[in-house]
C-alpha positions in Angstrom: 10.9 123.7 -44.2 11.2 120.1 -43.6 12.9 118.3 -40.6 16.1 117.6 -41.1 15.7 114.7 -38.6 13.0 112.9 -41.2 14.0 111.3 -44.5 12.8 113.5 -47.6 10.0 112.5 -49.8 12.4 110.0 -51.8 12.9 108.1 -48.3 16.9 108.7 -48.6 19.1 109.7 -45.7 19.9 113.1 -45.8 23.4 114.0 -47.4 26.1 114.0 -44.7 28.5 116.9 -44.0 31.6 117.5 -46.2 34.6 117.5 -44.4 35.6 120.7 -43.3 31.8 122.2 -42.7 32.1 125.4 -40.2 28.8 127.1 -41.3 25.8 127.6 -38.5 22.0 125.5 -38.9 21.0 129.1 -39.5 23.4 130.3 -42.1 23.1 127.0 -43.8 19.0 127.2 -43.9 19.7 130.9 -45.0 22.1 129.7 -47.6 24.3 133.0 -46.6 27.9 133.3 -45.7 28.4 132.6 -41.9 31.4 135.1 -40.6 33.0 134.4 -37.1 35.0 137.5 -36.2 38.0 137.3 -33.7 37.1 136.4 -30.3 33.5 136.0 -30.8 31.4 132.7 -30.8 28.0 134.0 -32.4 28.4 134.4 -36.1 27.5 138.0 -37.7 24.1 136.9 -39.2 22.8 135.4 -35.7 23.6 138.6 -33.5 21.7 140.6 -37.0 18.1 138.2 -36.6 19.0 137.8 -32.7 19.1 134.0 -32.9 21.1 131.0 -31.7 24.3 130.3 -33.2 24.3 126.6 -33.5 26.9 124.6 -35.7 25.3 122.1 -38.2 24.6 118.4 -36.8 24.2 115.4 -39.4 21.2 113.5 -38.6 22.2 109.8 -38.4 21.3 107.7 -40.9 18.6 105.7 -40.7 18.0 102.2 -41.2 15.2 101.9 -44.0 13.4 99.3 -46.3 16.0 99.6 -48.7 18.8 99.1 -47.2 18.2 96.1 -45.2 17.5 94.8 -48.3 21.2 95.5 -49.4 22.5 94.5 -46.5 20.9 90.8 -47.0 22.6 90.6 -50.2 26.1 91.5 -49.4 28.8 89.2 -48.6 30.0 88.1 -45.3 32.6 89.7 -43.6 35.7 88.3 -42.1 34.3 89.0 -39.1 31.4 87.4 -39.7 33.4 84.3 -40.7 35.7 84.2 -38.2 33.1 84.4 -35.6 30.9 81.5 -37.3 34.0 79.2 -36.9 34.8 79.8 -34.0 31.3 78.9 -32.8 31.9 75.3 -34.3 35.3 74.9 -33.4 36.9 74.7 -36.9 40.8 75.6 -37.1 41.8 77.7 -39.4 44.8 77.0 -41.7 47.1 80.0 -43.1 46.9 80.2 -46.4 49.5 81.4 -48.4 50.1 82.1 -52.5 52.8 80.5 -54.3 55.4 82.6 -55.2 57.1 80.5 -57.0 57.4 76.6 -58.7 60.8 76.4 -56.5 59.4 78.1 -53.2 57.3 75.5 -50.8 55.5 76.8 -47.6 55.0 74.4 -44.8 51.4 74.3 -43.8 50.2 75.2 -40.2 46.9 75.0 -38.9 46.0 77.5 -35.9 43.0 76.8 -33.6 41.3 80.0 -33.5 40.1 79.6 -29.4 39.6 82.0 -26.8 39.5 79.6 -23.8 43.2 79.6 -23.2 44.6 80.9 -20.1 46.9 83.9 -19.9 50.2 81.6 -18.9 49.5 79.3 -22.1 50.0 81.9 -24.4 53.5 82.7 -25.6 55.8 85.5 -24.9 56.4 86.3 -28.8 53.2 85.7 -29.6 52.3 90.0 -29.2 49.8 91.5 -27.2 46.3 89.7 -26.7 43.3 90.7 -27.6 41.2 91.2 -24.3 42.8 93.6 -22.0 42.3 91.2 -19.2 45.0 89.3 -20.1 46.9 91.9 -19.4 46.9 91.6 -15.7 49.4 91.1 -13.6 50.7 90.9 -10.0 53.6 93.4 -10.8 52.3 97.2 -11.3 54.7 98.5 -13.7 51.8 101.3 -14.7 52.9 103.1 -17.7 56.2 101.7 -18.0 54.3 98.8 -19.5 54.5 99.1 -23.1 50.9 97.0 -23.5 49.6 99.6 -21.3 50.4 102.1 -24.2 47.1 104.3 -26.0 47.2 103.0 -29.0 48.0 99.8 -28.6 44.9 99.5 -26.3 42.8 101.3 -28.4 43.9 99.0 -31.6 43.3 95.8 -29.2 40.0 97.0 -28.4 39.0 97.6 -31.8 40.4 94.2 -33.2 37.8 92.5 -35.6 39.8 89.4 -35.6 40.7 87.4 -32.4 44.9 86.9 -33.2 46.2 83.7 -34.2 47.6 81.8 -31.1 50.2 79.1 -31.2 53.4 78.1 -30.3 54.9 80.0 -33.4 53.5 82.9 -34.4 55.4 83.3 -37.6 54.7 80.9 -40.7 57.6 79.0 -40.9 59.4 79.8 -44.3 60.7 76.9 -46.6 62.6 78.0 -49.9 63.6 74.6 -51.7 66.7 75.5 -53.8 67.8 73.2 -56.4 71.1 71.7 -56.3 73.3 72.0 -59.0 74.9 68.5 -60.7 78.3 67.3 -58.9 80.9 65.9 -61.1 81.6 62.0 -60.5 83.5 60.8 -58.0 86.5 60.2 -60.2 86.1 63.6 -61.5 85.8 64.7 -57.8 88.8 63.0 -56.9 91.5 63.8 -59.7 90.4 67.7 -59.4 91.0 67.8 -55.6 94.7 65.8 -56.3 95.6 68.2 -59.0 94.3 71.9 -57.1 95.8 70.2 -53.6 99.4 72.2 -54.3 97.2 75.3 -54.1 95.4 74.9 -50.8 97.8 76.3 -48.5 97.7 79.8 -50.7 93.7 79.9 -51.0 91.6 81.5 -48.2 92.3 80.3 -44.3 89.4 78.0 -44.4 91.2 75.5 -46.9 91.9 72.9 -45.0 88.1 72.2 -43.1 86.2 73.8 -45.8 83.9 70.4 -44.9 83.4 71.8 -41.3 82.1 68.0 -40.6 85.4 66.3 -41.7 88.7 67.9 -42.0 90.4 67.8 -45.8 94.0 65.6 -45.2 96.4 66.5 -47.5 97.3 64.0 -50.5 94.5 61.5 -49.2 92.5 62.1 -52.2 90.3 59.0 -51.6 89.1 59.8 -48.3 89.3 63.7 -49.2 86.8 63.0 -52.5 84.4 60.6 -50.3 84.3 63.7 -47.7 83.1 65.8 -49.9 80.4 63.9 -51.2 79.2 62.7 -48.0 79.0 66.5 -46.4 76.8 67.3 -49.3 74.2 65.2 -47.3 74.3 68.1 -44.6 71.0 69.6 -43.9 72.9 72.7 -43.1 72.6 75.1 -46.9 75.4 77.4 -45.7 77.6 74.4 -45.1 77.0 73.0 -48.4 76.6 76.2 -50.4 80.4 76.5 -49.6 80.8 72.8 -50.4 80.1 74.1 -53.6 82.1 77.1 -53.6 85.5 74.6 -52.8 84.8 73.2 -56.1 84.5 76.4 -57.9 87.9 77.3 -57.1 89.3 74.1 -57.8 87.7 73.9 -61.4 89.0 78.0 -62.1 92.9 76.4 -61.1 92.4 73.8 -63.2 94.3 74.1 -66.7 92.8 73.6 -70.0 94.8 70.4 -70.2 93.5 68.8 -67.4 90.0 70.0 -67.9 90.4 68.1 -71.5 90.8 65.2 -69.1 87.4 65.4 -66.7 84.3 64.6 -66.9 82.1 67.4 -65.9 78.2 67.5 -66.1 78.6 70.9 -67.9 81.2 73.0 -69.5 83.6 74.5 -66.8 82.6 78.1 -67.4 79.0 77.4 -66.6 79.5 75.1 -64.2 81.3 78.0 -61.8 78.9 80.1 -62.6 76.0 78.0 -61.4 77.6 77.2 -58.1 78.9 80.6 -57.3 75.1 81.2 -58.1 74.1 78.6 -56.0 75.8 80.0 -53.0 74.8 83.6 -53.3 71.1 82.7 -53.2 71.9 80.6 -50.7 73.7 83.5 -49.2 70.9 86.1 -49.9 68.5 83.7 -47.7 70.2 83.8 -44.9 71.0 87.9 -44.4 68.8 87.9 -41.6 69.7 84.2 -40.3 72.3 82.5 -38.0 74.8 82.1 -40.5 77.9 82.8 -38.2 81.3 81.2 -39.0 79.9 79.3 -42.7 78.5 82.1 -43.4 81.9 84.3 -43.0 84.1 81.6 -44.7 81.3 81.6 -48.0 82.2 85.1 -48.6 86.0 84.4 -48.4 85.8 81.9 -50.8 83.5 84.0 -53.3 85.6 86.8 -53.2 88.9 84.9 -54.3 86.5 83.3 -57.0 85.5 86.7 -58.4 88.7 88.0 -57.9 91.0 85.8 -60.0 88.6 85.0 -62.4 89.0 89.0 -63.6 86.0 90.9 -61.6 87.7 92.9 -58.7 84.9 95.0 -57.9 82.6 92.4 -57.3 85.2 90.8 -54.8 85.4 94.6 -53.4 81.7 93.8 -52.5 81.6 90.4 -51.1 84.8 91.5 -48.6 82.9 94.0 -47.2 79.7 91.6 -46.6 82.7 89.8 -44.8 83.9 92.5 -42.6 80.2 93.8 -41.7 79.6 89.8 -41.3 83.1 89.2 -39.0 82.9 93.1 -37.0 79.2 91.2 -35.7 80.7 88.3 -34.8 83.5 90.0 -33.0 86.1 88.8 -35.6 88.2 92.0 -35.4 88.6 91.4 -31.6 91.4 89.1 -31.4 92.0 90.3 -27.6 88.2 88.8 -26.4 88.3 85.6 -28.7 91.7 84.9 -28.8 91.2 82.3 -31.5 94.1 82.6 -34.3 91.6 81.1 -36.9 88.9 84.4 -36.6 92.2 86.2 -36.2 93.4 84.9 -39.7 90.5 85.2 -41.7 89.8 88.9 -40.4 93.0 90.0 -41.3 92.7 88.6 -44.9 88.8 90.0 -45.4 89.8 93.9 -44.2 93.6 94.1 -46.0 92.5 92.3 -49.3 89.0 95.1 -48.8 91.8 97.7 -48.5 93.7 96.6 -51.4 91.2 96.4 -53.9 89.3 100.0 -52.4 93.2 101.6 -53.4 93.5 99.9 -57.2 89.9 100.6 -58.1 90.0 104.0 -56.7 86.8 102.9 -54.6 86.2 104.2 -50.5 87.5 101.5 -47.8 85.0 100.1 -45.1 87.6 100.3 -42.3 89.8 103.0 -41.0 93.5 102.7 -39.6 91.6 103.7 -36.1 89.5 100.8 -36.2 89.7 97.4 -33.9 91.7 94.9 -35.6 93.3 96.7 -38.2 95.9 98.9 -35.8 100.1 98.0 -36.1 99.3 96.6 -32.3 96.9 94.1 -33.8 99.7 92.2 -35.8 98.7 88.6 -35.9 102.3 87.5 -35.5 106.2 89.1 -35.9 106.5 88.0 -39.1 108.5 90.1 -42.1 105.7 89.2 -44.4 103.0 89.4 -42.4 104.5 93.3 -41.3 104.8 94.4 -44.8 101.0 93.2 -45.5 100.2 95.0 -42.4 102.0 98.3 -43.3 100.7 98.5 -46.8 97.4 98.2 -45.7 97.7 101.1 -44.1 99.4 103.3 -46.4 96.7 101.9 -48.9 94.3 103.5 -46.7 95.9 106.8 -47.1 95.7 106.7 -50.3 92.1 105.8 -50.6 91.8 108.8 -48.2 93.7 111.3 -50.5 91.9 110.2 -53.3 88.2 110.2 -51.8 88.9 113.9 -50.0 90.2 115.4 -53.1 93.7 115.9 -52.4 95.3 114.3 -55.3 96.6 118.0 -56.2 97.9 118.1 -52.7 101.7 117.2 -53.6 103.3 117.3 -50.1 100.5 114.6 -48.8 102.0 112.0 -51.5 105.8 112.2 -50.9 104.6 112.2 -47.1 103.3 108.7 -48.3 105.7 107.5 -50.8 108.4 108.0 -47.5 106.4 105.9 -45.5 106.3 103.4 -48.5 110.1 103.4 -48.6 110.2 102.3 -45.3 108.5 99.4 -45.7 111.0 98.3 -48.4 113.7 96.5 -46.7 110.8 94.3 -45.1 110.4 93.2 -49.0 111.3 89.2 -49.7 113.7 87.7 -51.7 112.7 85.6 -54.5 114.3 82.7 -55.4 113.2 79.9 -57.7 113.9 77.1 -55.6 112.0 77.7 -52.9 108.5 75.4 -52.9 105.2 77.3 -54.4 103.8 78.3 -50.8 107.0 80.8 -50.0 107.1 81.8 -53.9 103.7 82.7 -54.1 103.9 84.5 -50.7 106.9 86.3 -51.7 105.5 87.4 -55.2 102.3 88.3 -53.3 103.9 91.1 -50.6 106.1 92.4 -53.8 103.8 92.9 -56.5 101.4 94.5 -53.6 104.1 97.1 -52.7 105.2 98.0 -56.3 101.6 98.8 -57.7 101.0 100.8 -54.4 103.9 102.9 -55.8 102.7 103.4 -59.0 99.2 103.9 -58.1 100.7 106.6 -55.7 102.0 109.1 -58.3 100.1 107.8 -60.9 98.0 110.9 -60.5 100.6 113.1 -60.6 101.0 112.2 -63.9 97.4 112.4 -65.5 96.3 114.7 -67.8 99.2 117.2 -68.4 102.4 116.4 -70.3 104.9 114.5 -68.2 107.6 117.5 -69.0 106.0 119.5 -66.7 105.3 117.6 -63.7 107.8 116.4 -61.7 110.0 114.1 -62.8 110.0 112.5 -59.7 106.9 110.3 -59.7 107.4 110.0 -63.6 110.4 107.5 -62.4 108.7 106.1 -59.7 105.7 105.2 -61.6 108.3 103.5 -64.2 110.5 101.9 -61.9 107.3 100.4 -60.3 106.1 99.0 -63.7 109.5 97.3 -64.9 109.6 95.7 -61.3 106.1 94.3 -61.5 106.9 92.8 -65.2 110.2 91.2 -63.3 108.3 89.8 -60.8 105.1 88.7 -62.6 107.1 87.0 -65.2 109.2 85.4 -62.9 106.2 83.9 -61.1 104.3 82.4 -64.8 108.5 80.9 -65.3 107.6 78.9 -61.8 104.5 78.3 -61.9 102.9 78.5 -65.4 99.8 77.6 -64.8 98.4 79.4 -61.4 95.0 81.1 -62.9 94.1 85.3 -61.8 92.8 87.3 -64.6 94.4 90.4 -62.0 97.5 89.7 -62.1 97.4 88.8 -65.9 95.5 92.7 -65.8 99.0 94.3 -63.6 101.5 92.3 -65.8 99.7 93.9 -69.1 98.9 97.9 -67.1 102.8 97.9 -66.0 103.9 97.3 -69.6 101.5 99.8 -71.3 102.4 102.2 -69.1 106.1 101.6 -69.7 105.4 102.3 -72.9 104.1 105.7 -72.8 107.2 106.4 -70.7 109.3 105.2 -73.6 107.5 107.1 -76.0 107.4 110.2 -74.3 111.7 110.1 -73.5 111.6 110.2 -77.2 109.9 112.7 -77.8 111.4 114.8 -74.7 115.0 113.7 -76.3 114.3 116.0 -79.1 113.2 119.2 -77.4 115.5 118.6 -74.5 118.7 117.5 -73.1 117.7 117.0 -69.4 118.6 113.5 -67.7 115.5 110.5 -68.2 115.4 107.0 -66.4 114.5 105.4 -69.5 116.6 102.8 -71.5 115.0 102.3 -74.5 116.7 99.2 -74.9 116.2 97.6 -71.8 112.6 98.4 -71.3 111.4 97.5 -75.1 112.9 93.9 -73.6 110.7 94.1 -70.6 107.5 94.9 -72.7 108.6 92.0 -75.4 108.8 89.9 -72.5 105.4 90.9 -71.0 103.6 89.7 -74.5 105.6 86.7 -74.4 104.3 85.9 -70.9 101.0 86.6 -71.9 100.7 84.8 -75.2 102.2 81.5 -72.8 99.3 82.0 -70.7 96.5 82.4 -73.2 98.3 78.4 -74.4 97.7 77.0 -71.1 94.6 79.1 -69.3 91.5 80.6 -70.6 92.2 83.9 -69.4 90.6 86.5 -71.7 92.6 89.2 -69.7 95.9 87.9 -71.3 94.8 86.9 -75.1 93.4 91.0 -75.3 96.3 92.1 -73.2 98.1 90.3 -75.6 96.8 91.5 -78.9 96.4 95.1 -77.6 100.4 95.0 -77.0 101.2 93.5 -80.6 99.1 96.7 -82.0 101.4 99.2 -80.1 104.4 97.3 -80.7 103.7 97.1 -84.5 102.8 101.3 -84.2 106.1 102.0 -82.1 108.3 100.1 -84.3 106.5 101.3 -87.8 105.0 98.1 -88.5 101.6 97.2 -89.5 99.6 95.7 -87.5 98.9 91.5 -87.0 96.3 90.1 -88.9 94.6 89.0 -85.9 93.6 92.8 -85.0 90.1 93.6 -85.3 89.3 95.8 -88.5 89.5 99.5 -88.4 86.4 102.0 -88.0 86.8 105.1 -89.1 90.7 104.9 -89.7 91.3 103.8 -86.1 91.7 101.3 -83.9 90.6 102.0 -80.6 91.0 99.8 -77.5 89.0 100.2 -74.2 90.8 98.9 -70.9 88.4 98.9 -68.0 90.5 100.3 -65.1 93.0 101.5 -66.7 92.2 103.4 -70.3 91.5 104.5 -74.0 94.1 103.4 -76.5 93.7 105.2 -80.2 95.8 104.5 -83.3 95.2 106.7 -85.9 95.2 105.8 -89.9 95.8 108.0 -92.9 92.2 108.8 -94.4 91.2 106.0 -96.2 90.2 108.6 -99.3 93.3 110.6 -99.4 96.0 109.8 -101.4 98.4 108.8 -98.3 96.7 105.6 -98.0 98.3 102.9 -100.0 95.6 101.1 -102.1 97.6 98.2 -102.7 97.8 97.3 -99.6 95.3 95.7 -96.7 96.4 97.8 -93.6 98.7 101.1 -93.7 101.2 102.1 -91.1 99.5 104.0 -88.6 99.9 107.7 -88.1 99.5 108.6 -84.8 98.9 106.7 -81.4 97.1 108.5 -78.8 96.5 107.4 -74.6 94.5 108.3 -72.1 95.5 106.9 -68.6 92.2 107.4 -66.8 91.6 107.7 -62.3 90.8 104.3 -61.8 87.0 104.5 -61.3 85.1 102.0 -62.4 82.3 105.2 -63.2 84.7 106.5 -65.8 84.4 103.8 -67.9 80.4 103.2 -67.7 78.8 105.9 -70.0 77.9 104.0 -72.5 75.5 101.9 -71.8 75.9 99.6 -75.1 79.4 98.5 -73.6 79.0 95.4 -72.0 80.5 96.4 -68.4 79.6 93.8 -66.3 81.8 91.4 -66.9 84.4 93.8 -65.7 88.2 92.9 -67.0 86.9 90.3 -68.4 84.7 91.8 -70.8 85.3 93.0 -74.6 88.1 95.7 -74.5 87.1 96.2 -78.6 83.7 96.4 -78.2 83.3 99.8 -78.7 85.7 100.3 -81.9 83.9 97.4 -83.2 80.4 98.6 -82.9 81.2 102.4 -83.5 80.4 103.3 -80.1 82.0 106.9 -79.1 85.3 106.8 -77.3 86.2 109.9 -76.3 83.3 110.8 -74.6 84.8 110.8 -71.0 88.4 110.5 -72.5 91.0 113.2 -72.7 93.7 111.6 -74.6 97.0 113.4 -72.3 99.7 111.6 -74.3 99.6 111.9 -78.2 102.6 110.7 -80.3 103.5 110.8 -84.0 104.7 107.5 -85.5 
């Protein structure tokens, strides 16, 4: 038998051992099955032919003809080329791929040397290669983390001596392109005209610049600011720069957008600088952002806000609070600074607002720093109320999160704290100046859809008649007193742009609706006491679309033209009237209306086929009108992926009747009415 130490006749090394190999030399040259029993370390064929047990050994590989041969052929290694450098005392520079045309790497150039000393090399610069830089006068022994095993054994076996310098990270340059500024003129007569609005916008209004402070009706020196801060070197600084500008061009009116010159159309100029901003934004998650990086956030959030996208202002508050809780924002007792104070108290109540309306968790608790009763900025009425509804919004996000809705006690235990915070309410008057209006409409509107998003699910999915009648008139009296209150603020102040509000003004009046038609249909069955007045609330809803249809003249709010048309169908159905011309055409002998946040609306036709439907004319009276008041999750209204969703209140409410795409899908129409 040949040696297994000697190449064969083909002068190849011998075939190495497979991984997991526990046979014996002799079992292996007997090519038998070698058997360990328990305890013993000869296996059973050695103690049979009285021989040594020996486990197999590979023979090492040896170096012939034919592989040096190879070997001359291969490339060199990095090793190899490292080593050759450094013999000739080349630096090395770090080479990097392009990720993209709009990404630019500063180049560095390391000296790849050896003959530094142990005090030249930097502290964040990571362990050295040779363990005898690791000396030192102090014997920390194994607290020393460079003293670690496998550190020392992966310095040890280093093929590559590390990079030393005074950085030891490359230095990262991402070149963002800037989007156009309007003129100065343009610059100027925007700032004059959105100026009335500043004191109602987020707390950083009035030194958005940071470098110079914004003066009030200096629009010269206010527009020259601007401008000259956008020569800031600082991104955050002028990313909300930017952001100013978006806010003032969503508050200007069609009229006086007719007027400006802008380098794009106003619609895609926000959208570029909001755009702007969040890359901007998105850079600096790991960065130093601090206070600009806070005060971006506040801005983009009442941006996405009024412009009809409440869940994407749900998200950028809560980059605020997790932002402002690391800075320390929520600790007014250790700052002591009423401008943190300010702007953390708008980030976690508007957070808490928004988390109760969209039926989405809250980030803070009514245990958490900052957000206590104790932590009150100042005795103020307004600023209590605020305060106080924030917290009851929080139990309500609570009840609805834990699955307690059913849980009837929990919500008149809430709808008594509610009451309490009802003589705190303002009064409104139209001759106060828009600051103390606004602030007043603000506090009201906030308490009223608290109420009705309270007990409105008390009243989903069953018929009102059996439910208690109680939060059925609470849920109306909080609708007619939101239309009283919205439509007293478009009377003052016409042209003040938030797709929301246009979205609470249209909600409050559909929902009046079903309360009207269900009274009628209740008045037939049954005698019992209602809180509806036909009379008086058809005003209120008439007065909704009129307030609607005057904003769709003067803004380009899509929530109020589709609010609009959506109330002229069920108008026209209520009253036996067909419907406007301006309707979208039927599919499948119904019109159906999609509401993100809120519902389904279906209006039912005679079959086109049957005899009941009047050939001679274009539309027929509709049969039947049909609702479905949905929880207020945004998830309930995402199954179908063909419905354009992202564009939240915003988007196409008659997308889905228009394209045939199913409706009642996740919808279980409660209310159904005969007309």
């Amino acid at each position: 038998m040949a040696d297994h130490s000697s190449p064969g006749p083909s002068n190849l090394p011998p075939k190495r051992l497979r991984l997991g190999t526990k046979s014996c030399s002799e079992c292996r040259r007997r090519k038998v099955r070698c058997v360990f029993k328990q305890g013993v370390m000869t296996c059973d064929g050695c103690l049979v032919h009285d021989v040594v047990c020996q486990p197999q050994k590979g023979a090492p590989r040896p170096t012939n003809s034919r592989e040096t041969t190879a070997g001359n052929d291969r490339a060199p290694s990095a090793h190899d080329v490292t080593e050759m450098l450094q013999s000739h005392n080349v630096t090395v520079p770090i080479i990097r791929s392009t990720i993209a045309d709009s990404v630019e790497f500063q180049s560095q150039t390391v000296p790849l040397s050896e003959n530094r000393a142990p005090s030249e090399i930097s502290a964040d610069q990571g362990p050295p290669a040779s363990n005898a830089l690791h000396t030192s006068n102090n014997d920390v022994g194994d607290a020393d983390p460079n003293n670690a095993p496998l550190p020392q054994l992966l310095q040890n076996h280093a093929f590559m001596t590390p990079l030393l310098s005074s950085n030891p990270r490359p230095t990262l340059s991402i070149h963002i392109p800037r989007p156009p500024l309007p003129t100065l003129a343009t610059l100027k007569s925007l700032l004059s005209y959105s100026e009335k609005y500043w004191p109602i916008w987020p707390t950083i209004a009035f030194d958005v610049a940071r470098l110079q402070q914004f003066i009030l009706s200096q629009h010269e020196f206010n527009s020259h600011a601007l401008t000259t801060d956008m020569n800031s070197h600082e991104r955050l600084a002028i990313a909300k720069l930017y952001l100013w500008i978006a806010l003032c061009l969503v508050h200007c009116p069609r009229r006086h957008i007719d007027s400006l010159t802008l380098p794009e159309i106003k619609k895609d100029l926000i959208a570029r600088y909001t755009d702007y901003a969040s890359m901007v934004l998105s850079i600096n998650i790991d960065g130093n952002g601090g206070e600009e990086e806070v005060e971006c956030l506040s801005i983009l959030w009442k941006i996405a806000f009024d412009t009809g996208k409440p869940n994407r202002a749900w998200r950028y508050l809560r980059q605020g609070i997790t932002r402002a809780i690391q800075l320390g924002y929520h600790r007014q007792d250790v700052h002591f600074d009423e401008r943190k104070t300010a702007i953390w108290t708008a980030l976690w109540q508007h957070e808490r607002r928004i988390s109760c309306m969209l039926g989405l968790p809250s980030c803070t608790s009514k245990e958490h720093a900052g957000t206590r009763l104790q932590d009150l900025p100042q005795n103020d009425a307004t600023f209590a109320a605020h305060h106080r509804l924030s917290v009851i919004e929080g139990e309500i996000v609570k009840r609805d999160q834990t699955g307690a809705k059913n849980d009837y006690a929990l919500t008149i235990q809430i709808d008594q704290d509610l009451e309490s915070i009802r003589p705190l309410l303002p009064f409104l008057s139209a001759q106060s100046d828009l600051v103390t209006i606004y602030t007043a409409v603000g506090v009201k509107i906030r308490f009223h859809d608290t109420q009705k998003l309270l007990h409105v699910p008390c009243i989903l999915r069953e018929d009102i008649s059996t439910l208690s009648r109680y939060s059925f008139d609470r849920v109306v009296d909080a609708c007619r007193e939101i239309i009283h209150t919205l439509t007293f603020l478009r009377e003052v102040c016409d042209e003040y742009m938030c797709e929301v509000l246009d979205f609470q003004l249209f909600s409050a009046a559909m929902t009046l609706i079903i309360g009207i038609l269900s009274h009628r249909r209740e008045s037939t069955t049954s005698s019992s006491p209602s809180s509806i007045d036909e009379t008086s609330d058809w005003n209120l809803v008439d007065s909704s679309l009129k307030c609607l249809r005057s904003t769709v003249e003067r803004l380009d709010c899509s929530v109020a033209k589709q609010g609009a048309d959506t109330l002229d169908a069920i108008i026209a159905v209520c009253h036996h009237r067909r419907l406007p011309d301006q309707q979208p055409s039927l599919e499948n002998d119904s019109l159906v209306v999609t509401v993100p946040y809120f519902g389904c609306f279906r209006i039912n036709f005679p079959d086109s086929s049957s005899s009941a439907f009047p050939q001679s004319t274009r539309q027929p009276h509709a049969s039947s009108v049909e609702f479905s008041m949905v929880d207020p999750l945004p998830s309930a209204l995402t199954s179908s992926a063909a419905w354009p969703y992202e564009d939240e209140l915003v988007s196409d409410w008659f997308y889905q009747g228009r394209h045939n795409q199913p409706y009642d899908e996740n919808y279980d129409f409660e209310w159904q009415f005969d007309v």
